[in-house]
N, C-alpha and C positions, 0 to 999 in steps of 0.2 A: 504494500500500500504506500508505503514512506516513499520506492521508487518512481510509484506511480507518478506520486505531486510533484516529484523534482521533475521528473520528465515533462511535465505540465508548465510547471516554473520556467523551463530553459526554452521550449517551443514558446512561451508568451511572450520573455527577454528578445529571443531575437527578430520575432515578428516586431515588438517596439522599437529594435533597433535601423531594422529595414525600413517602418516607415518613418522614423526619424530624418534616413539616409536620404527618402526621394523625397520628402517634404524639402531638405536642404536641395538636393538637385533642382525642382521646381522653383524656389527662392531665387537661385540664381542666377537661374533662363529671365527672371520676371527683373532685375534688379542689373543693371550695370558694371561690369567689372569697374575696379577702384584703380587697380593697374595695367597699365600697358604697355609693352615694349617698344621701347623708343627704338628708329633705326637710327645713323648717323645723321642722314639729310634733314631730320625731321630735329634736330638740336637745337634751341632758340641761339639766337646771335645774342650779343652781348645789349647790341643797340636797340636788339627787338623786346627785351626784357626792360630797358628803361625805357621807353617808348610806354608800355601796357603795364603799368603799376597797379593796378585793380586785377587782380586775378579771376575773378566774375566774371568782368565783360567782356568782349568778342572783339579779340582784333580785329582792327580795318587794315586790309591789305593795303601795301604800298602803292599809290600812282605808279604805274611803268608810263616813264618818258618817251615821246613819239622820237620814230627815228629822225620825223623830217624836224626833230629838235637838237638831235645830236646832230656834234660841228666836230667833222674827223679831219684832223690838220694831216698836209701830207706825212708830216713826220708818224704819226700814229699808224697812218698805212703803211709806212714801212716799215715798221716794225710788229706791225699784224704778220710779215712776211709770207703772204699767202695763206692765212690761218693756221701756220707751223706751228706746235706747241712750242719747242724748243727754240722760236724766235723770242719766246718772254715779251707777248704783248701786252702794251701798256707801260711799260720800265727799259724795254732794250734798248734807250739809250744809254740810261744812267749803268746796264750790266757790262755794255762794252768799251765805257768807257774806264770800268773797274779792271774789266779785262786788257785794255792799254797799258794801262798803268804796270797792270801783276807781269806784262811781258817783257816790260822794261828792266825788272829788277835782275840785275847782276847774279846771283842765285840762283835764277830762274832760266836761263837761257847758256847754251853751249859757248863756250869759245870758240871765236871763228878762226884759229891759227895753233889750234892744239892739237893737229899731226905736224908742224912745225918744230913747236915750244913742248909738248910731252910724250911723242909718241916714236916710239925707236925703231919699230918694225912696223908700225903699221902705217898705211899708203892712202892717198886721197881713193884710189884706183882701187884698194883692196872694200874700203868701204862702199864704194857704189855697186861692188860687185855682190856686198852682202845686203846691202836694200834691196837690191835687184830678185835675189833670193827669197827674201823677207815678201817681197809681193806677190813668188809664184807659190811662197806657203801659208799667205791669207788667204789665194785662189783657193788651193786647194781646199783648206775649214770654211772657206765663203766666209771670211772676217770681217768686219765693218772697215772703211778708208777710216776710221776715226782710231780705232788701234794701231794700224799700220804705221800712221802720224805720230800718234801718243812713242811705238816702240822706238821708231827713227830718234824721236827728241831722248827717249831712254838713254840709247846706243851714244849720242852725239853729248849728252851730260856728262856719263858715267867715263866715258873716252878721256873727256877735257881736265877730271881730277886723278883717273888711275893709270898707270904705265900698263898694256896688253899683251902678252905674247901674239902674233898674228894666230898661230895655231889655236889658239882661245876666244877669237874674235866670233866664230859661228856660234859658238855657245854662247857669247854673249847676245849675239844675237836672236834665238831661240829663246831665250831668257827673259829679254826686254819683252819682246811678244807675248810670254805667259804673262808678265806682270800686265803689260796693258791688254789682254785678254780677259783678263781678270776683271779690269778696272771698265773694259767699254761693253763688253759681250754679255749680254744677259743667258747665254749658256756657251759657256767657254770650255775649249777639249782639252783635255786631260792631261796631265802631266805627261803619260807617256807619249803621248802623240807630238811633246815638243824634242822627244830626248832624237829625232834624225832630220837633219835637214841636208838634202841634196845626197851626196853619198857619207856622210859623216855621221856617225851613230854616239849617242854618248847613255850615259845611266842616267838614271833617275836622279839620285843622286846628287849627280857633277850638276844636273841642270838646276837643281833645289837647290843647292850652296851657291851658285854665279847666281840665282833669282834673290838670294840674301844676301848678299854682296851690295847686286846692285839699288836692292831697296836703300842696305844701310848709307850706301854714298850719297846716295838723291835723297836723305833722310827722309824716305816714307812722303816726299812730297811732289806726288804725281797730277794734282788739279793744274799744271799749266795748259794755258791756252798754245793749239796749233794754229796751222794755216788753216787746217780745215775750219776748226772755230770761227774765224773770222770771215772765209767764205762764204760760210752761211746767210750771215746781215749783206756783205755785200752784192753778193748774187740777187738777193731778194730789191735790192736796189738798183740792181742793172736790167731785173727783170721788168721794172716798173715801165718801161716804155711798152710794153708789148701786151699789156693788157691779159693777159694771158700767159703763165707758165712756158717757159721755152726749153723747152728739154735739151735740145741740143747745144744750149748755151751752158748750162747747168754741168752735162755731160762734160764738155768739153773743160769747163775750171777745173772740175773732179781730176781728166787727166792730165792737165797743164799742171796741176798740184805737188799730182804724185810722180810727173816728172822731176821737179822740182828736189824732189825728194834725195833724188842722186847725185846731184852735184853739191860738192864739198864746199864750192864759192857760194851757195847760198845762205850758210850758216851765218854770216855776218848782219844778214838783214834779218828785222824783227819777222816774226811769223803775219803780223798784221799788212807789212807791206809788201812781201810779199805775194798774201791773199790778193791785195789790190792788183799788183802786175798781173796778175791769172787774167782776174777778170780783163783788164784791160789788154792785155794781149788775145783773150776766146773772142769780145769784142771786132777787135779788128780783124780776127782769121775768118769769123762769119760776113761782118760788114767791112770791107780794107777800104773801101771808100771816105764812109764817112770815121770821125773825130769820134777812137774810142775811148774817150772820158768825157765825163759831164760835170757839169754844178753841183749836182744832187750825188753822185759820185766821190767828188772832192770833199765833199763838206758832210759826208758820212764816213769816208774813208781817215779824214784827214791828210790826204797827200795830192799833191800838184802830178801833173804830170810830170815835169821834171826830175820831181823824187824819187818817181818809177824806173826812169827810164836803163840804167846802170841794170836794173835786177829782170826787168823786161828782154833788155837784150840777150841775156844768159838763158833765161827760159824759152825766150824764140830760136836758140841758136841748141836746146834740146829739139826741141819742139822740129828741128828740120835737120835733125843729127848730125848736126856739126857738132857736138857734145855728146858720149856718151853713148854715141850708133850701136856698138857692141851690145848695149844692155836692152834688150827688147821684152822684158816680162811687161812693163806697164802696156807700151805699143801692142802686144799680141794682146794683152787683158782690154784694152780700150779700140778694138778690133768689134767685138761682142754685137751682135745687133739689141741686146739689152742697153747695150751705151750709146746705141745709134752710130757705132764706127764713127767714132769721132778722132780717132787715130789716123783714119787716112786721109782727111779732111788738109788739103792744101792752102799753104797760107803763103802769102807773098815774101820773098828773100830777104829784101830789104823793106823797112818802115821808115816813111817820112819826116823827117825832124821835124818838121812842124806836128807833127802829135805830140810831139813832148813842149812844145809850148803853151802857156795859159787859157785855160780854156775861154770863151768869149761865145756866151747865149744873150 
């Protein structure tokens, strides 16, 4: 009998508890949840929360300003740079001109005369021969021109404070590539895949101790601006005449660049003036006719024609292989119908001194 009533007791319990359970489910179908998961987008700003001091009432959404209100100064379009994210619009002026400055500093930038003054075996000639390399083994990983750049400036730092044995110079070279493969590629290959370049095989190892080396010389500070950097604002300003994106102008700085890359006499000039001679020399290879610099040119770039002209000459004199003919990885890379064969693209032998005088719109 005693079991009976407990058995009674416990079937009564949990019937109460059950319908406890959907009386509360019920409740809270009828009732609003109190919390909700905010995403990120959904975050009040800082201006939206002193704005709406009453927690009650209902924000009024912001007036959105008509376009035919907004007044886009050229300069703002150029620096929209085709809607580039990486032009940084709205501020690329104030970025590039932090970036002048950071190219200028002594620290920052190679010696232009140290296989002169520190280098006992190694050769203007041995190095071109190793960019040369360096571009048919970005080919090969498909690596960004922007690492390629970043290794070069690695190779041309690291050179200007350490004495090299020439036999150590490919490792060094593979080396700098890891580290800026690192630093540009958002999936970079692997350590072993740097340890062979051409026929020269090395360990893992040997390549891990020269990629610590060269961090420790360059003290771990790799955010220097290259040419390419500066390409970017420019081109986006040489492109402004054409209403439209010019691929093959684009193309053609990209190989005027990485030609650039090989010869040892460019080291003396900043990376930024450089980028300008590209532009100014794709310029004239497309249009030889007309005056390739402008106003808008000059006064973004900060240089005259004048300034150019010394660094101009050198890469027109790649550019038609009086420089460097031996070295053909860029040429056969810039061959590609992806680049619109902007390699075979014929440009006039001699340029007019009058382009290097002031310009006059």
């Amino acid at each position: 009998m005693a079991e009976k009533e407990n058995c009674v007791r416990v079937t009564l319990l949990t019937k109460k508890r059950a319908s406890e359970a959907m009386g509360l489910a019920e409740e809270s179908k009828q009732q609003p949840a109190t919390k909700k998961r905010v995403v990120l987008g959904e975050l009040p700003s800082s201006s939206n929360i002193a704005a709406n001091p009453n927690p009650g009432s209902e924000m009024k959404k912001p007036k959105c300003r008509s376009k035919n209100n907004v007044k886009r100064t050229s300069e703002h379009h150029i620096d929209a740079g085709f809607l580039d994210p990486q032009m940084c619009d709205g501020y690329g002026s104030e970025t590039y001109e932090y970036l002048h400055n950071m190219e200028m500093e002594t620290k920052r930038r190679p010696s232009p005369d140290y296989i002169e003054k520190v280098q006992n075996d190694v050769t203007a000639n041995m190095r071109g021969i190793l960019v040369n390399c360096l571009v048919e083994f970005a080919e090969k990983y498909n690596l960004l021109s922007d690492t390629l750049h970043l290794a070069v400036s690695c190779i041309d730092r690291f050179l200007s404070m350490n004495v090299l044995n020439r036999r150590r110079l490919p490792l060094l070279g593979v080396s700098s590539m890891l580290i800026a493969s690192k630093y540009e590629e958002s999936n970079p290959p692997y350590v072993k895949d740097f340890c062979c370049i051409r026929d020269i095989t090395y360990t893992k190892e040997e390549v891990v101790k020269m990629e610590a080396d060269v961090l420790k010389s360059l003290k771990f500070e790799l955010g220097n601006p290259t040419i390419k950097t500066f390409l970017r604002r420019f081109n986006s300003v040489a492109q402004g005449v054409y209403g439209t994106p010019n691929l093959r102008l684009e193309f053609l700085g990209y190989y005027l660049a990485e030609l650039s890359l090989l010869e040892y006499g460019c080291l003396k000039f900043p990376p930024s003036l450089v980028a300008a001679s590209v532009i100014f020399l794709s310029r004239f290879t497309i249009q030889p006719k007309f005056h390739p610099w402008s106003l808008a040119l000059q006064r973004y770039s900060g240089y005259k024609p004048e300034d150019l002209k010394e660094c101009v000459l050198i890469i027109h004199d790649l550019q038609l292989s009086r420089r460097g003919g031996s070295l053909v990885a860029v040429r056969e890379k810039y061959k590609q119908h992806e680049f619109k064969c902007v390699s075979t693209l014929s440009s006039l032998s001699e340029m007019p001194n009058s382009y290097f005088e002031d310009v006059v719109e």
